[in-house]
SELOMAR-568667 format. One record per residue (C-alpha): residue number from 0; x, y, z. Coordinates in Angstrom, 1 decimal, always signed. Example, Ala and Ser with C-alpha at 12.3 -4.5 7.8 and 13.67 -1.06 7.14 Angstrom:
2
> i,px,py,pz
> 0,+12.3,-4.5,+7.8 .
> 1,+13.7,-1.1,+7.1 .
END
This chain:
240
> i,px,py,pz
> 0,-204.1,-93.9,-16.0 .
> 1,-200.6,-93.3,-14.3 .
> 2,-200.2,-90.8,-11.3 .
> 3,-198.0,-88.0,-13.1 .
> 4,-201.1,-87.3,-14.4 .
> 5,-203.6,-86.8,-11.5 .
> 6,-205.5,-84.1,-12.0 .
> 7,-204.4,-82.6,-15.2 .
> 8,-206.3,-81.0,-17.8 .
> 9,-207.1,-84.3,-19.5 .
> 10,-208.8,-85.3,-15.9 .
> 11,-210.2,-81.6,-16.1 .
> 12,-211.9,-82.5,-19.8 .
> 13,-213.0,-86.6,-18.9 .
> 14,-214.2,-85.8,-15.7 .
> 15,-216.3,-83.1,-16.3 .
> 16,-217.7,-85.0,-19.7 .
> 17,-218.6,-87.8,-17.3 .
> 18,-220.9,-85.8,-15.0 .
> 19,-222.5,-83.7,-18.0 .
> 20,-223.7,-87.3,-19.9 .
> 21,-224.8,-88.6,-16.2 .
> 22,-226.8,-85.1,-15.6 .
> 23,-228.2,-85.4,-18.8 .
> 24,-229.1,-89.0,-18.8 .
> 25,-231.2,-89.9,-16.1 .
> 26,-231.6,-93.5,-17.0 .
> 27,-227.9,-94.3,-16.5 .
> 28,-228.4,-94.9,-12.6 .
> 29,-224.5,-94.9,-11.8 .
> 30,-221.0,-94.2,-13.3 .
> 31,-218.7,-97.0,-13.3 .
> 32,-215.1,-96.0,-13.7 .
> 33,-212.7,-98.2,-14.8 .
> 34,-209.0,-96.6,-13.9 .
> 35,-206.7,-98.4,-15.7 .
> 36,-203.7,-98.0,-13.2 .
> 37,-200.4,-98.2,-14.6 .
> 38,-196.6,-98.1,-12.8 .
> 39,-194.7,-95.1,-14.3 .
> 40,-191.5,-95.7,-16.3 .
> 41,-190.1,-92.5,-15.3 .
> 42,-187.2,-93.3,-12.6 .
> 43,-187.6,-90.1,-10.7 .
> 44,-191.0,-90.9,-10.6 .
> 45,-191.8,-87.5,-11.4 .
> 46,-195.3,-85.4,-12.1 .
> 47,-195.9,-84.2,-15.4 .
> 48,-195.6,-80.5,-16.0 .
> 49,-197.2,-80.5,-19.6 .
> 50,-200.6,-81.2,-19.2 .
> 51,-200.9,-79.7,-15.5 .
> 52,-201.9,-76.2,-15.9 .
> 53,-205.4,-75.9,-15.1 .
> 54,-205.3,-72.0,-14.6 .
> 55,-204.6,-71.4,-18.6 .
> 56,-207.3,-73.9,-19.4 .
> 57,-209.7,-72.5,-17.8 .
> 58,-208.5,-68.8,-19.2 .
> 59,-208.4,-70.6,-22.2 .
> 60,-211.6,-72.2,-22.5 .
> 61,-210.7,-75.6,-23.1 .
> 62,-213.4,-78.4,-22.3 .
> 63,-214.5,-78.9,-18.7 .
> 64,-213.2,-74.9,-18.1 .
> 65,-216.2,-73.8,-16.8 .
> 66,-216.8,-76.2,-14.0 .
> 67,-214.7,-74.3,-11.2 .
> 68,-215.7,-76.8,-8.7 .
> 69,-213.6,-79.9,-10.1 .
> 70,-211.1,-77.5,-11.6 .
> 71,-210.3,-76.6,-7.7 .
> 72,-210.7,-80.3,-6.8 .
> 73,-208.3,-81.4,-9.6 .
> 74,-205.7,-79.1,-8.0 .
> 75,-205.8,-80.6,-4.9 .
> 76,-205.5,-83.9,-6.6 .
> 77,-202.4,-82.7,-8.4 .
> 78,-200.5,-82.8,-4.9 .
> 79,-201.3,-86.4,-4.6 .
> 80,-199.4,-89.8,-6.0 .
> 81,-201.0,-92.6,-4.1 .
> 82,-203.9,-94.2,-6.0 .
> 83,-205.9,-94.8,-3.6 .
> 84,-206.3,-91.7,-2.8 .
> 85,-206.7,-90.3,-6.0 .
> 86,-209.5,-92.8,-6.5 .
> 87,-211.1,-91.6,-3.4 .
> 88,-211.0,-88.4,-4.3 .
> 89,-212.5,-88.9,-7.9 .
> 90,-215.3,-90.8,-5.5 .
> 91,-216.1,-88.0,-3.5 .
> 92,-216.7,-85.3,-6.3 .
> 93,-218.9,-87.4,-7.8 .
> 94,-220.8,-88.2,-4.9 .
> 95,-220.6,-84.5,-3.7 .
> 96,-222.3,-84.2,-7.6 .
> 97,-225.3,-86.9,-6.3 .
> 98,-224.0,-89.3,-8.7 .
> 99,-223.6,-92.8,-7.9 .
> 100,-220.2,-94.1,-8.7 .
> 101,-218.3,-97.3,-8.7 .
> 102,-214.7,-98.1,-9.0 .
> 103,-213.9,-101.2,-11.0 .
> 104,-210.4,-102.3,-10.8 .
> 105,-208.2,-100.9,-8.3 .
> 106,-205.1,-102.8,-9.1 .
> 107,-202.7,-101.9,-11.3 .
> 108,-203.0,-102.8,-15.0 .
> 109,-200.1,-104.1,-16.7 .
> 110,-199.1,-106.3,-20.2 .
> 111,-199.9,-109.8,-17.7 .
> 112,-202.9,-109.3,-16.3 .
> 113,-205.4,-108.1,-18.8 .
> 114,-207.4,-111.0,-18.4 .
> 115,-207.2,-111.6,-14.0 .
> 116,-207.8,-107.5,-14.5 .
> 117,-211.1,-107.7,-17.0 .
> 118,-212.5,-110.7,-15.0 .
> 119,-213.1,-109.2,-11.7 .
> 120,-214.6,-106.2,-13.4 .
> 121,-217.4,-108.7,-15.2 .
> 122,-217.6,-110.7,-12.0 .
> 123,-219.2,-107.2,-10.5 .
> 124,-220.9,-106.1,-13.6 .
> 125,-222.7,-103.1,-13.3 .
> 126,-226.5,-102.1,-15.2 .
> 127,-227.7,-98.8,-16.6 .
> 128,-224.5,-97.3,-15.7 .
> 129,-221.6,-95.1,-17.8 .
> 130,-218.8,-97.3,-18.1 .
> 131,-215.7,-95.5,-18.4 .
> 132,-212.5,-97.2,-19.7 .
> 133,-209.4,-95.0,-19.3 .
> 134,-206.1,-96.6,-20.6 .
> 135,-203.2,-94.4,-20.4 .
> 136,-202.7,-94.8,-24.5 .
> 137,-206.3,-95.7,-25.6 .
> 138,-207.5,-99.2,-27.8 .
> 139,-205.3,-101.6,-29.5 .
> 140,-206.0,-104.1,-32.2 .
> 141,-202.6,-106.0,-31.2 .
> 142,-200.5,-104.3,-28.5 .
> 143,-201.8,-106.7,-25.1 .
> 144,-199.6,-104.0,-23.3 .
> 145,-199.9,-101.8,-19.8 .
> 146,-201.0,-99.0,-21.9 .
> 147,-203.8,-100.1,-24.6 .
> 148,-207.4,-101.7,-24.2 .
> 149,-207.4,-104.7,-26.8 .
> 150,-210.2,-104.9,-29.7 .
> 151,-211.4,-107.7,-28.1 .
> 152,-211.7,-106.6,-24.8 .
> 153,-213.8,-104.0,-25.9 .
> 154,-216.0,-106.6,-27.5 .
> 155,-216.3,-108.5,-24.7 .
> 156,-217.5,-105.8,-22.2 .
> 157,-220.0,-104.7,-24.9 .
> 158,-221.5,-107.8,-25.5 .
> 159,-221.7,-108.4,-21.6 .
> 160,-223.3,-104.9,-21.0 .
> 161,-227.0,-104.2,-21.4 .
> 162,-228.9,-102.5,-23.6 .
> 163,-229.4,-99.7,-20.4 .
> 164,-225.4,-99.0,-20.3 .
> 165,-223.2,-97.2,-22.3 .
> 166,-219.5,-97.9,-22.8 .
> 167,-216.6,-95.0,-23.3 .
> 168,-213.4,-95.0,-23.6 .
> 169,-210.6,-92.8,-23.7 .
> 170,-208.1,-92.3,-26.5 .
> 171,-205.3,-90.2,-27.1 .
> 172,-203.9,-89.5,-30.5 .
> 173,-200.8,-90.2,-32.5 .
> 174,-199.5,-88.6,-34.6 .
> 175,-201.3,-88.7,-37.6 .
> 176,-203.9,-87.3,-39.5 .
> 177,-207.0,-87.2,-36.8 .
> 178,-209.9,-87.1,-38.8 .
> 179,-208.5,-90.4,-40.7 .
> 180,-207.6,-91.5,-37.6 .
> 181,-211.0,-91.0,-35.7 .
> 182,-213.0,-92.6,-38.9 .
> 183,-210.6,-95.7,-38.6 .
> 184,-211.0,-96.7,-35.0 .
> 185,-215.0,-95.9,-35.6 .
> 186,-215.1,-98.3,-38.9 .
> 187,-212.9,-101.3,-36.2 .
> 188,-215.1,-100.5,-33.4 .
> 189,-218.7,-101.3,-35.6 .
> 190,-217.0,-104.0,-37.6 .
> 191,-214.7,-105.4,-34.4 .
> 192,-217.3,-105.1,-31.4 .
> 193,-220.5,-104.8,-33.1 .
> 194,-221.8,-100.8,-32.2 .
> 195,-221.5,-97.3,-34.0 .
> 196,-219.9,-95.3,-31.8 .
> 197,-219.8,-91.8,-31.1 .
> 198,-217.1,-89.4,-30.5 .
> 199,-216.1,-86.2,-28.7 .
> 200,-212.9,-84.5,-29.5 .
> 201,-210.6,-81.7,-28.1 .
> 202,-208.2,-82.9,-30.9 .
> 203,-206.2,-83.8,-28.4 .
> 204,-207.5,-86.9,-27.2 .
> 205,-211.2,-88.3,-28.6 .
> 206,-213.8,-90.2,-26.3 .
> 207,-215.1,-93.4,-28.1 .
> 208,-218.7,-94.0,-27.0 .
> 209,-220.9,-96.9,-27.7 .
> 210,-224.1,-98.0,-26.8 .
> 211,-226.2,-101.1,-27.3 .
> 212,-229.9,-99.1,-27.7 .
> 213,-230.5,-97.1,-30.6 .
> 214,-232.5,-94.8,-28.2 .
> 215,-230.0,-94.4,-26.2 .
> 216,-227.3,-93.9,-28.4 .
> 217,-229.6,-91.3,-30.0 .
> 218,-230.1,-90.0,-26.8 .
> 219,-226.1,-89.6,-26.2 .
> 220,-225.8,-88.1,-29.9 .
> 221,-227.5,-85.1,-28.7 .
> 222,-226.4,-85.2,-24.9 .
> 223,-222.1,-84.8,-27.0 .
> 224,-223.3,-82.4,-29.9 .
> 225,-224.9,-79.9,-26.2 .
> 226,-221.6,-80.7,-24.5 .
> 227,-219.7,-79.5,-28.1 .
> 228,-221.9,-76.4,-28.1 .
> 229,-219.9,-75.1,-25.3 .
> 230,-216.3,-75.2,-26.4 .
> 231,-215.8,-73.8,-29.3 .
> 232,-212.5,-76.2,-29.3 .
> 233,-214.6,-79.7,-29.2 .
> 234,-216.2,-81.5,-32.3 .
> 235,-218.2,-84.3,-32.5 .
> 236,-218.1,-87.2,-34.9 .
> 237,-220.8,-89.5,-35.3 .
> 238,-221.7,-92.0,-38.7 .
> 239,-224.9,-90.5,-40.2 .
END
């Protein structure tokens, strides 16, 4: 996650997703959110315009539209560059929501430190909780790099979560073919860190979501294909 984005329609879409699975999931007792903080490359340290506009998502429809509350809370958020704030901010709608949340690894994230960075989230590890990863790029067989999750990494934080946790993590595509694209990652993710995972897509960027317990990942099938029932612009992709 990198600041020029705070509070965009991509926050608008995650966040949103976050507290439907929570409201819908009783027996994940907290949301863990994994930020991901990245330093800009941009010199004038500019904010975004592209993904911004909030008011034409929500005339629009696009995922997350109908929750005014956050959309008027990612607004404010918009104004701000400082990550601590912003996480503080991301704290106090979820709390405002009743739902527990943690913040797992302030600092920033960058090509060095993926392993000092990954360590002091499993020397906190949470239980039953929605464990959000949110690279700025999304997961990487190769590229140990500021903006990808590694293969690997992934294994390792599924293996160390429990069977009452579920893991997502964010993704955004390249450009290719989606569907192929979406299949691929799905096929490395069983093979690479052991789960089936499930997916919701805007097809702009696709949530990868894996869980340990086939009764909960049952359980999270149906929670995404409800959340899809609502847009008309989301799909769902899960391996029969």
């Amino acid at each position: 996650m990198n600041h020029r984005y705070f509070g965009d329609t991509r926050d608008l879409f995650k966040f949103d997703l976050v507290r439907h699975i929570m409201k819908s999931l009783p027996e994940l007792e907290g949301f863990t959110f994994v930020p991901m903080l990245t330093e800009t490359n941009d010199t004038k340290n500019r904010k975004s315009a592209g993904y911004n506009d909030l008011d034409t998502a929500y005339r629009s429809g696009k995922a997350g539209s109908q929750n005014r509350e956050l959309k008027d809370h990612l607004e404010r958020l918009q104004e701000i560059s400082d990550d601590v704030e912003y996480l503080d901010e991301i704290g106090t709608y979820f709390t405002r929501e009743k739902i527990r949340i943690d913040i797992s690894g302030r600092q920033k994230f960058t090509s060095r430190n993926h392993d000092s960075y990954f360590k002091s989230i499993f020397d906190a590890f949470p239980k039953n909780s929605l464990i959000f990863l949110d690279p700025d790029t999304g997961i990487s067989d190769t590229r140990a790099d500021q903006n990808h999750v590694l293969l690997q990494e992934v294994k390792k934080i599924r293996d160390r979560m429990d069977m009452g946790s579920v893991l997502m993590i964010y993704q955004h595509f390249p450009r290719v073919n989606h569907d192929k694209y979406v299949e691929r990652h799905c096929m490395q993710l069983k093979e690479r860190a052991g789960s089936d995972p499930v997916t919701i897509t805007d097809n702009e960027i696709v949530f990868f979501l894996l869980a340990k317990s086939q009764k909960l990942e049952h359980r999270l099938k149906n929670t995404l294909e409800c959340y899809a029932d609502t847009y008309p612009g989301l799909s769902t992709y899960c391996d029969a």
